[in-house]
C-alpha positions as CSV (number, residue, x, y, z in Angstrom):
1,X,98.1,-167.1,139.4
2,X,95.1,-165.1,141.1
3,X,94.5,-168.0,144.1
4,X,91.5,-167.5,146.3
5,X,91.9,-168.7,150.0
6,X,88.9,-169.1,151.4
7,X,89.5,-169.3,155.5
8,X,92.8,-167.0,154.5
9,X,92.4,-164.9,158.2
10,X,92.8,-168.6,160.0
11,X,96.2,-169.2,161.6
12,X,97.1,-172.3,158.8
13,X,95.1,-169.6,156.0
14,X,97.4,-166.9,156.7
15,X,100.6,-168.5,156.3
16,X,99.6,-170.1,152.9
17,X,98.0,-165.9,151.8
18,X,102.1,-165.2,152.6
19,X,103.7,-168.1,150.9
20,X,101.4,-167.5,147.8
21,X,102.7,-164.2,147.7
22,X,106.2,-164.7,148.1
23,X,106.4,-167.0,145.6
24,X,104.9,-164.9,142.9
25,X,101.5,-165.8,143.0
26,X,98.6,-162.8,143.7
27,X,96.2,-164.2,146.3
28,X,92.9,-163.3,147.5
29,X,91.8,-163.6,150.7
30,X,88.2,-164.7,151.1
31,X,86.7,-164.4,155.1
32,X,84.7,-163.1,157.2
33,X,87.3,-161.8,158.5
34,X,89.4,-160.3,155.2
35,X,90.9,-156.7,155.8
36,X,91.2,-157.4,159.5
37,X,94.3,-158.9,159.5
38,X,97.4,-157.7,157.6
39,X,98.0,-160.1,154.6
40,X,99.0,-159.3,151.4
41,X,96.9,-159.6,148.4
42,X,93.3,-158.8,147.4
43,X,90.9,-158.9,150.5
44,X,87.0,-160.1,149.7
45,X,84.6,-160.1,152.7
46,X,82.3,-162.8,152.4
47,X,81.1,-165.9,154.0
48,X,81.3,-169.7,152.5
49,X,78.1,-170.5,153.6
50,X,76.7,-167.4,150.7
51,X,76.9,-169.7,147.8
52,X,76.2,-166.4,145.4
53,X,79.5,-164.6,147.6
54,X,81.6,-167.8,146.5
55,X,80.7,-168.1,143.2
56,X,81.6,-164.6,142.2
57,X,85.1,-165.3,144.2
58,X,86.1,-168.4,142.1
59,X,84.8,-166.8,139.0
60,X,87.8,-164.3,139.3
61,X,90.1,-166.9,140.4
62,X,92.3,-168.9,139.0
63,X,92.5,-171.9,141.4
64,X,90.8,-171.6,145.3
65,X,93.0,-173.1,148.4
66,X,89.6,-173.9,149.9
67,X,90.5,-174.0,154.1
68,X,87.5,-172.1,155.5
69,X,86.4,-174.5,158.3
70,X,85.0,-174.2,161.7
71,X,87.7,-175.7,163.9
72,X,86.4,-176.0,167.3
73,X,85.7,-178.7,169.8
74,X,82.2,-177.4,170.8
75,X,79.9,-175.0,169.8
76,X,76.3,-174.4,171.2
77,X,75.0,-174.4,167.8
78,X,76.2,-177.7,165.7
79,X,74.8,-176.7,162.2
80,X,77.4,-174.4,162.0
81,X,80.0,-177.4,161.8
82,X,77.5,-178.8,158.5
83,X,76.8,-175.3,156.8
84,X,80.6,-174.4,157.0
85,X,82.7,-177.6,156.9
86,X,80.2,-179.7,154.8
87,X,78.1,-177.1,153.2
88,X,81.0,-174.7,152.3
89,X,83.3,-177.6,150.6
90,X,79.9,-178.2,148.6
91,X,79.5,-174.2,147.0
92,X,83.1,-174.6,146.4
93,X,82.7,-177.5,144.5
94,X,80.0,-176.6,142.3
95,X,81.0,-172.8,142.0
96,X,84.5,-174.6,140.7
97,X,82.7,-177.3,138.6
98,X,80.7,-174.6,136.8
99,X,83.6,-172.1,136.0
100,X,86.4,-175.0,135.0
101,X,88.6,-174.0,137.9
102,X,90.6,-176.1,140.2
103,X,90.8,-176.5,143.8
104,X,93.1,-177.1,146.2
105,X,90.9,-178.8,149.4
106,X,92.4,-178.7,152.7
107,X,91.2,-181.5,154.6
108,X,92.3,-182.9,158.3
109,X,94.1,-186.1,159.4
110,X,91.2,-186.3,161.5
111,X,89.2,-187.0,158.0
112,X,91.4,-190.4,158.3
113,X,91.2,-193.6,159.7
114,X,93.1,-193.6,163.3
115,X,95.9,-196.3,163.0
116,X,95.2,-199.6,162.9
117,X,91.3,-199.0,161.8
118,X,89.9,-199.2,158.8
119,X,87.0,-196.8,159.2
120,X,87.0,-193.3,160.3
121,X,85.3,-192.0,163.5
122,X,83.1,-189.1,164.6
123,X,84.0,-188.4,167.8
124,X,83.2,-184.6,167.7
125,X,81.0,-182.5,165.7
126,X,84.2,-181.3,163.8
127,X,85.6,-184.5,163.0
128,X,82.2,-185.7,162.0
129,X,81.8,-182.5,159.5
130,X,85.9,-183.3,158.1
131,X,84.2,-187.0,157.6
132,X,81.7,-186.0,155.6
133,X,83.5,-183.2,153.5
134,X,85.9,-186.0,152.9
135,X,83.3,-188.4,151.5
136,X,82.0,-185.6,149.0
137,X,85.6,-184.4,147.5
138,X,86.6,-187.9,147.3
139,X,83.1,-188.7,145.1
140,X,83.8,-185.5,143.7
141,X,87.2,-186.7,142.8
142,X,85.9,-190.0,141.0
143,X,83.9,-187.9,139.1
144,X,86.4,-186.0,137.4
145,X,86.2,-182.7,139.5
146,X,90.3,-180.7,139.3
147,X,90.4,-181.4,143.1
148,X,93.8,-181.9,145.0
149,X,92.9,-183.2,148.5
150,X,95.4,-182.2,151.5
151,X,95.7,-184.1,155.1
152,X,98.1,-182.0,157.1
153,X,98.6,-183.2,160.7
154,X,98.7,-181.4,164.3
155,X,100.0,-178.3,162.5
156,X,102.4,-176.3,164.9
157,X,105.0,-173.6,165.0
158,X,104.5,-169.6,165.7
159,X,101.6,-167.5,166.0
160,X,98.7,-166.3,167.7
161,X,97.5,-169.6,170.5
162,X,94.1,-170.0,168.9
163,X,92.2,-173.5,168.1
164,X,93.7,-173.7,164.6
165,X,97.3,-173.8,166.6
166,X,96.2,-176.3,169.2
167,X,100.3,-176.9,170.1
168,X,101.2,-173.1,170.5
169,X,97.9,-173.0,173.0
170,X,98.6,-176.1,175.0
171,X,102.3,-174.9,175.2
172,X,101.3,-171.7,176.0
173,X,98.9,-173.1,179.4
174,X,101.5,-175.7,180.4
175,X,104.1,-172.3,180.7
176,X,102.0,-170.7,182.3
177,X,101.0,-173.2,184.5
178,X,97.1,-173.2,183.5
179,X,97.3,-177.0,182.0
180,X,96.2,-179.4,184.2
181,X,97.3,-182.3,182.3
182,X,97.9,-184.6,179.5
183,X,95.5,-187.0,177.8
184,X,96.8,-189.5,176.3
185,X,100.1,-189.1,176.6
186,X,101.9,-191.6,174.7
187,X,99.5,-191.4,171.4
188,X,101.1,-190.9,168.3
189,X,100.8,-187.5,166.7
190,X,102.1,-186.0,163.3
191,X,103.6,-182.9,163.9
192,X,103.6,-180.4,160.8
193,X,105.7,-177.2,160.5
194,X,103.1,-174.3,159.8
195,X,105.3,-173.0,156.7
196,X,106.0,-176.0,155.4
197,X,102.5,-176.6,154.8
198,X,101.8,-173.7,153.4
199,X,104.7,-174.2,151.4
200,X,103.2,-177.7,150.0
201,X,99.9,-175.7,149.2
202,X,101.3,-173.4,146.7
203,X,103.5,-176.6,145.4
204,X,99.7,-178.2,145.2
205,X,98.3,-175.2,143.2
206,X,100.9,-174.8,141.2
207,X,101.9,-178.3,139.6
208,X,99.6,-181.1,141.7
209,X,97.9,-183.6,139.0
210,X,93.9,-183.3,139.8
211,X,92.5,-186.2,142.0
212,X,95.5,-186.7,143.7
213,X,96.2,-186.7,147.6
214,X,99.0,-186.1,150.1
215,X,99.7,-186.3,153.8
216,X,101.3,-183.3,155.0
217,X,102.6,-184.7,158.3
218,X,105.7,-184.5,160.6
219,X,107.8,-186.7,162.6
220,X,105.3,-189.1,164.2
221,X,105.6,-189.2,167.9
222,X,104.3,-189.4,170.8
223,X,101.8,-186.4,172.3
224,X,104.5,-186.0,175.2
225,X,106.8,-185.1,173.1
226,X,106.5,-181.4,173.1
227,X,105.4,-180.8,176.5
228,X,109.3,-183.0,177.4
229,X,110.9,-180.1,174.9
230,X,109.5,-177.5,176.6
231,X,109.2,-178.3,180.4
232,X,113.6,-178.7,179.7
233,X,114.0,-175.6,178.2
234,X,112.0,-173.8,180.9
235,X,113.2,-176.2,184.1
236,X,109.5,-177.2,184.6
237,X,107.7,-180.4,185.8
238,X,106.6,-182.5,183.4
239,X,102.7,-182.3,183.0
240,X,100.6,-184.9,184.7
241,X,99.0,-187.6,182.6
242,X,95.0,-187.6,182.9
243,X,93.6,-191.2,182.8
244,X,90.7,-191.7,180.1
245,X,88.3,-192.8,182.6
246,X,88.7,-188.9,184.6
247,X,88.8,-187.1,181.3
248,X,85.8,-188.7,180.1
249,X,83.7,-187.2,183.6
250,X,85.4,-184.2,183.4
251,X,84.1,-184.1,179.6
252,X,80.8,-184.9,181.0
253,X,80.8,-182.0,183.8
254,X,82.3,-179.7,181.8
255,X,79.4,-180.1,178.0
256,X,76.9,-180.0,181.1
257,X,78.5,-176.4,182.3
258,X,78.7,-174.9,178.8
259,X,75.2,-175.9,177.5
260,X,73.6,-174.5,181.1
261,X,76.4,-171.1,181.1
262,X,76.8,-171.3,177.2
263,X,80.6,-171.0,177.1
264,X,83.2,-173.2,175.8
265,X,84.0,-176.6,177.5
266,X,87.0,-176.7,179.0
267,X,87.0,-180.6,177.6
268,X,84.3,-182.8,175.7
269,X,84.1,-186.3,175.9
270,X,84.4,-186.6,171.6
271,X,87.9,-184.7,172.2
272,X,88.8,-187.4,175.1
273,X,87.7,-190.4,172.4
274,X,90.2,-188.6,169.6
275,X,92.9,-188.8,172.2
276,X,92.8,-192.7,172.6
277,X,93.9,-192.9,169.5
278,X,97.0,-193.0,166.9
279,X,97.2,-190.5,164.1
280,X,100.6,-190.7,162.3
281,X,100.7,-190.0,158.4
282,X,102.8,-190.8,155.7
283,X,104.0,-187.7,153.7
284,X,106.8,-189.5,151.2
285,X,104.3,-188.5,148.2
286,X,103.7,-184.9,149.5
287,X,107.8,-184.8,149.4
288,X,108.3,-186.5,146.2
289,X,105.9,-184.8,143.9
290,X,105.7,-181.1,146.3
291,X,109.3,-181.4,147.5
292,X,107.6,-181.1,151.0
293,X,109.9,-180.9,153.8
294,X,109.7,-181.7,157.2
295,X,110.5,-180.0,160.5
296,X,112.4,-182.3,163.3
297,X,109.7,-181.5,166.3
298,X,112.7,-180.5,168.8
299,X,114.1,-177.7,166.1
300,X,110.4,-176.4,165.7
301,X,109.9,-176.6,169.2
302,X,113.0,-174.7,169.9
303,X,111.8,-172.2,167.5
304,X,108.3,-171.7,168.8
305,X,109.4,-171.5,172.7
306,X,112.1,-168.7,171.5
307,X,109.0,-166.4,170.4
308,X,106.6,-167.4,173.3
Protein backbone atom coordinates (compact mmCIF):
# COMPACT_ATOMS: atom_id res chain seq x y z
CA UNK A 1 0.00 0.00 0.00
CA UNK A 2 1.13 3.78 -0.83
CA UNK A 3 0.38 5.12 3.14
CA UNK A 4 0.63 8.86 3.57
CA UNK A 5 1.93 9.98 7.12
CA UNK A 6 1.13 13.15 7.73
CA UNK A 7 3.44 14.44 10.94
CA UNK A 8 5.93 11.50 9.51
CA UNK A 9 9.26 13.83 10.68
CA UNK A 10 7.68 13.72 14.48
CA UNK A 11 9.53 11.36 16.86
CA UNK A 12 6.14 8.76 17.06
CA UNK A 13 5.76 9.75 12.84
CA UNK A 14 9.10 8.44 12.04
CA UNK A 15 9.01 5.23 13.62
CA UNK A 16 5.61 4.28 11.97
CA UNK A 17 7.43 5.92 8.13
CA UNK A 18 10.15 2.81 9.21
CA UNK A 19 7.72 0.10 10.31
CA UNK A 20 5.58 0.87 7.07
CA UNK A 21 8.47 0.23 5.18
CA UNK A 22 9.75 -2.72 6.68
CA UNK A 23 6.86 -4.44 6.38
CA UNK A 24 6.31 -4.02 2.74
CA UNK A 25 4.32 -1.12 2.52
CA UNK A 26 5.66 2.26 0.35
CA UNK A 27 5.04 5.27 2.62
CA UNK A 28 4.98 8.86 2.12
CA UNK A 29 5.97 11.21 4.26
CA UNK A 30 3.90 14.37 4.38
CA UNK A 31 5.57 17.52 6.73
CA UNK A 32 6.93 20.46 6.90
CA UNK A 33 9.63 19.06 7.58
CA UNK A 34 9.81 15.89 4.74
CA UNK A 35 13.41 15.50 3.13
CA UNK A 36 14.98 16.76 6.33
CA UNK A 37 15.12 13.81 8.09
CA UNK A 38 16.32 10.38 6.73
CA UNK A 39 13.28 8.14 6.31
CA UNK A 40 12.52 5.96 3.76
CA UNK A 41 9.85 6.37 1.21
CA UNK A 42 8.40 9.26 -0.87
CA UNK A 43 8.94 12.74 0.90
CA UNK A 44 6.02 15.62 0.14
CA UNK A 45 6.65 19.02 1.66
CA UNK A 46 3.55 20.51 2.68
CA UNK A 47 1.57 21.68 5.58
CA UNK A 48 -1.92 20.25 7.03
CA UNK A 49 -3.26 23.42 7.55
CA UNK A 50 -3.12 23.81 3.18
CA UNK A 51 -6.27 21.96 2.55
CA UNK A 52 -5.39 22.06 -1.45
CA UNK A 53 -1.48 20.43 -0.24
CA UNK A 54 -3.58 17.57 1.56
CA UNK A 55 -5.95 16.77 -0.80
CA UNK A 56 -3.52 16.19 -3.64
CA UNK A 57 -1.51 13.86 -0.84
CA UNK A 58 -4.54 11.55 -0.11
CA UNK A 59 -5.51 11.53 -3.71
CA UNK A 60 -2.28 9.49 -4.42
CA UNK A 61 -2.66 7.49 -1.36
CA UNK A 62 -3.93 4.57 -0.50
CA UNK A 63 -4.83 5.00 3.23
CA UNK A 64 -3.23 8.28 5.40
CA UNK A 65 -1.72 7.51 9.12
CA UNK A 66 -2.95 11.04 9.98
CA UNK A 67 -0.35 12.19 13.22
CA UNK A 68 0.45 15.67 12.26
CA UNK A 69 -0.24 17.54 15.51
CA UNK A 70 1.20 20.39 17.51
CA UNK A 71 2.40 18.76 20.60
CA UNK A 72 3.44 21.40 22.96
CA UNK A 73 2.53 22.65 26.33
CA UNK A 74 2.54 26.39 25.36
CA UNK A 75 2.83 28.38 22.51
CA UNK A 76 2.48 32.25 22.25
CA UNK A 77 0.18 31.83 19.51
CA UNK A 78 -2.92 29.26 20.50
CA UNK A 79 -4.65 29.11 17.02
CA UNK A 80 -1.94 27.13 16.00
CA UNK A 81 -3.17 24.30 18.41
CA UNK A 82 -7.03 24.72 16.38
CA UNK A 83 -5.58 25.13 12.68
CA UNK A 84 -3.26 22.04 13.20
CA UNK A 85 -4.82 19.65 15.65
CA UNK A 86 -8.45 20.50 14.97
CA UNK A 87 -8.37 22.02 11.62
CA UNK A 88 -5.85 19.56 10.04
CA UNK A 89 -7.92 16.30 11.35
CA UNK A 90 -10.86 18.24 9.44
CA UNK A 91 -8.91 18.56 5.65
CA UNK A 92 -7.98 15.08 6.31
CA UNK A 93 -11.31 14.04 6.77
CA UNK A 94 -13.01 15.61 3.97
CA UNK A 95 -9.91 15.26 1.45
CA UNK A 96 -10.45 11.22 2.56
CA UNK A 97 -14.37 11.42 2.36
CA UNK A 98 -14.14 12.85 -1.19
CA UNK A 99 -11.54 10.34 -2.65
CA UNK A 100 -13.04 6.98 -0.78
CA UNK A 101 -9.78 6.51 1.16
CA UNK A 102 -9.34 5.38 4.71
CA UNK A 103 -7.57 6.78 7.56
CA UNK A 104 -5.86 5.80 10.25
CA UNK A 105 -6.30 8.85 13.11
CA UNK A 106 -3.80 9.04 15.78
CA UNK A 107 -5.32 10.55 18.66
CA UNK A 108 -3.96 10.92 22.48
CA UNK A 109 -4.98 9.28 25.80
CA UNK A 110 -5.28 12.82 26.74
CA UNK A 111 -8.39 12.82 24.21
CA UNK A 112 -9.89 10.50 27.14
CA UNK A 113 -11.56 10.77 30.21
CA UNK A 114 -8.88 10.73 33.32
CA UNK A 115 -9.82 7.69 35.52
CA UNK A 116 -12.60 7.64 37.45
CA UNK A 117 -14.31 10.69 35.31
CA UNK A 118 -16.74 10.55 32.93
CA UNK A 119 -15.94 13.63 30.99
CA UNK A 120 -12.74 14.76 29.42
CA UNK A 121 -10.82 17.95 30.53
CA UNK A 122 -9.05 20.84 28.80
CA UNK A 123 -6.48 21.62 30.88
CA UNK A 124 -3.98 22.88 28.19
CA UNK A 125 -4.45 24.25 24.77
CA UNK A 126 -3.21 20.78 23.37
CA UNK A 127 -5.45 18.63 25.27
CA UNK A 128 -8.24 21.02 24.50
CA UNK A 129 -7.44 20.72 20.56
CA UNK A 130 -7.01 16.39 21.02
CA UNK A 131 -10.74 17.05 22.66
CA UNK A 132 -12.07 18.54 20.03
CA UNK A 133 -10.41 16.48 17.13
CA UNK A 134 -11.75 13.61 19.12
CA UNK A 135 -15.37 14.84 19.03
CA UNK A 136 -15.23 15.32 15.12
CA UNK A 137 -13.64 11.70 14.17
CA UNK A 138 -15.86 10.18 16.48
CA UNK A 139 -19.07 12.12 14.60
CA UNK A 140 -17.25 11.38 11.68
CA UNK A 141 -17.13 7.74 12.63
CA UNK A 142 -21.08 7.58 13.24
CA UNK A 143 -21.36 8.81 9.98
CA UNK A 144 -19.83 6.16 8.14
CA UNK A 145 -16.41 7.79 7.45
CA UNK A 146 -13.34 4.49 7.00
CA UNK A 147 -11.75 6.00 10.12
CA UNK A 148 -9.71 3.80 12.65
CA UNK A 149 -9.14 5.96 15.81
CA UNK A 150 -5.79 5.31 17.95
CA UNK A 151 -5.16 6.37 21.81
CA UNK A 152 -1.48 5.50 22.46
CA UNK A 153 -0.26 6.44 25.95
CA UNK A 154 3.01 8.28 27.33
CA UNK A 155 4.85 6.92 24.32
CA UNK A 156 8.62 6.24 25.27
CA UNK A 157 11.75 4.50 24.27
CA UNK A 158 14.87 5.82 22.01
CA UNK A 159 15.39 8.90 20.19
CA UNK A 160 15.88 12.44 19.89
CA UNK A 161 14.48 14.19 23.79
CA UNK A 162 11.91 16.36 22.07
CA UNK A 163 8.15 17.13 23.31
CA UNK A 164 6.82 14.12 21.32
CA UNK A 165 9.23 11.83 23.64
CA UNK A 166 8.38 13.60 26.91
CA UNK A 167 10.04 10.29 28.95
CA UNK A 168 13.43 10.34 26.95
CA UNK A 169 13.47 14.41 27.87
CA UNK A 170 12.61 14.15 31.52
CA UNK A 171 15.08 11.22 31.71
CA UNK A 172 17.51 12.98 30.02
CA UNK A 173 17.27 16.36 32.74
CA UNK A 174 16.93 14.11 35.81
CA UNK A 175 20.68 12.54 34.40
CA UNK A 176 21.84 15.39 34.05
CA UNK A 177 20.73 16.82 37.02
CA UNK A 178 18.58 19.78 35.31
CA UNK A 179 15.05 18.29 36.81
CA UNK A 180 14.03 19.85 39.71
CA UNK A 181 11.38 17.52 40.50
CA UNK A 182 8.45 15.41 40.13
CA UNK A 183 4.72 16.31 39.96
CA UNK A 184 2.61 14.07 40.80
CA UNK A 185 4.47 11.36 41.48
CA UNK A 186 2.35 8.54 42.28
CA UNK A 187 -0.21 9.10 39.19
CA UNK A 188 -0.88 6.36 37.05
CA UNK A 189 0.67 6.49 33.62
CA UNK A 190 0.47 4.13 30.47
CA UNK A 191 3.77 3.61 29.26
CA UNK A 192 3.89 2.63 25.34
CA UNK A 193 6.96 1.15 23.62
CA UNK A 194 7.70 3.63 20.56
CA UNK A 195 7.86 0.54 18.02
CA UNK A 196 5.25 -1.13 19.27
CA UNK A 197 3.06 1.54 18.31
CA UNK A 198 4.16 2.00 15.24
CA UNK A 199 3.93 -1.54 14.92
CA UNK A 200 -0.04 -1.44 15.80
CA UNK A 201 -0.33 1.39 13.10
CA UNK A 202 0.58 -0.62 10.17
CA UNK A 203 -1.58 -3.58 11.87
CA UNK A 204 -4.40 -0.63 11.84
CA UNK A 205 -3.82 0.14 8.08
CA UNK A 206 -3.56 -2.94 7.07
CA UNK A 207 -6.53 -5.14 8.48
CA UNK A 208 -8.43 -2.59 11.20
CA UNK A 209 -12.46 -2.74 10.54
CA UNK A 210 -13.49 1.18 9.93
CA UNK A 211 -14.95 2.88 13.04
CA UNK A 212 -13.19 0.95 15.33
CA UNK A 213 -10.89 2.07 18.28
CA UNK A 214 -7.87 0.86 20.31
CA UNK A 215 -5.74 1.87 23.33
CA UNK A 216 -2.27 1.52 22.62
CA UNK A 217 -1.05 1.63 26.18
CA UNK A 218 1.66 0.01 28.48
CA UNK A 219 1.98 -1.37 31.85
CA UNK A 220 -0.01 1.17 33.91
CA UNK A 221 2.09 2.60 36.73
CA UNK A 222 2.93 4.98 38.66
CA UNK A 223 4.92 8.35 37.09
CA UNK A 224 7.85 7.38 39.64
CA UNK A 225 8.36 4.57 37.98
CA UNK A 226 10.96 5.41 35.52
CA UNK A 227 12.77 8.08 37.30
CA UNK A 228 13.21 4.65 40.33
CA UNK A 229 14.71 2.67 37.08
CA UNK A 230 16.95 5.07 36.17
CA UNK A 231 18.24 6.92 39.40
CA UNK A 232 19.41 2.71 40.27
CA UNK A 233 21.03 2.21 37.24
CA UNK A 234 22.98 5.46 37.46
CA UNK A 235 23.37 5.46 41.62
CA UNK A 236 21.38 8.69 41.75
CA UNK A 237 18.96 10.35 44.24
CA UNK A 238 15.65 9.85 43.67
CA UNK A 239 13.97 13.12 42.32
CA UNK A 240 12.11 15.25 44.75
CA UNK A 241 8.34 15.27 44.61
CA UNK A 242 6.86 18.93 43.85
CA UNK A 243 3.56 19.53 45.78
CA UNK A 244 0.56 20.71 43.50
CA UNK A 245 0.05 23.82 45.39
CA UNK A 246 4.17 24.98 44.33
CA UNK A 247 3.75 23.69 40.82
CA UNK A 248 0.68 25.52 40.35
CA UNK A 249 2.78 29.18 41.32
CA UNK A 250 5.58 28.16 39.58
CA UNK A 251 3.07 27.60 36.49
CA UNK A 252 1.89 30.92 37.26
CA UNK A 253 5.47 32.74 37.36
CA UNK A 254 6.80 30.86 34.78
CA UNK A 255 3.24 31.62 31.68
CA UNK A 256 3.87 35.24 33.17
CA UNK A 257 7.85 34.95 32.11
CA UNK A 258 7.20 33.45 28.66
CA UNK A 259 4.31 35.82 27.48
CA UNK A 260 6.61 39.06 28.78
CA UNK A 261 10.24 37.18 27.21
CA UNK A 262 8.18 35.01 24.69
CA UNK A 263 9.97 31.73 25.28
CA UNK A 264 8.72 28.48 26.39
CA UNK A 265 7.42 27.96 30.11
CA UNK A 266 9.43 25.99 31.95
CA UNK A 267 5.78 24.72 33.47
CA UNK A 268 2.08 25.88 32.90
CA UNK A 269 -0.53 25.54 35.27
CA UNK A 270 -2.91 23.30 32.54
CA UNK A 271 0.30 20.79 32.51
CA UNK A 272 0.21 20.90 36.63
CA UNK A 273 -3.86 20.08 36.36
CA UNK A 274 -2.97 16.91 33.78
CA UNK A 275 -0.65 15.70 36.47
CA UNK A 276 -3.35 15.36 39.22
CA UNK A 277 -4.67 12.98 37.47
CA UNK A 278 -4.80 9.01 36.41
CA UNK A 279 -4.48 8.03 32.82
CA UNK A 280 -4.11 4.24 32.49
CA UNK A 281 -5.64 2.46 29.28
CA UNK A 282 -6.78 -0.77 28.38
CA UNK A 283 -5.07 -2.17 25.15
CA UNK A 284 -6.53 -6.05 25.25
CA UNK A 285 -8.50 -5.02 21.89
CA UNK A 286 -5.39 -3.35 20.30
CA UNK A 287 -3.62 -6.95 21.09
CA UNK A 288 -6.39 -9.14 20.01
CA UNK A 289 -7.35 -7.74 16.72
CA UNK A 290 -3.42 -5.93 15.95
CA UNK A 291 -1.55 -8.53 17.85
CA UNK A 292 -0.18 -5.43 19.85
CA UNK A 293 2.45 -6.19 22.29
CA UNK A 294 3.58 -4.61 25.16
CA UNK A 295 6.94 -3.51 26.54
CA UNK A 296 7.53 -4.26 30.58
CA UNK A 297 8.58 -0.45 31.54
CA UNK A 298 11.97 -1.77 33.39
CA UNK A 299 13.12 -3.78 29.96
CA UNK A 300 12.26 -0.46 27.90
CA UNK A 301 13.82 1.53 30.45
CA UNK A 302 16.92 -0.55 30.49
CA UNK A 303 16.93 -0.12 26.75
CA UNK A 304 16.54 3.56 26.54
CA UNK A 305 19.23 4.47 29.49
CA UNK A 306 21.77 1.93 27.45
CA UNK A 307 21.58 4.63 24.40
CA UNK A 308 21.38 7.86 26.52
Amino acid sequence: MRVLVTGGTGYLGQAVVRALAAHGHHPVVFSRRAGEVDLPGEHVVGDVRDPTAVDAAIARCDVTCHMAAVVSLWQKNSAIFDEVNVGGLRHVLASSARHGKRVIYTSSFLALPPHGRNATISANDYQRTKVLAERDAAAAADAGAAIVRLYPGVVFGPGVATEGNLVGRLVTDFLAGRLPGVIGADRIWSFSWVDYVAEAHVRAAERAAPGSTYGLGGENVPQMRVFEIAARRSSKALPRRIPYALASAIGVVEEARARLLNTMPLLTRGTVEIFRHDWPLDSNSAIRDLGYRIQPVDEGMARLLSEL
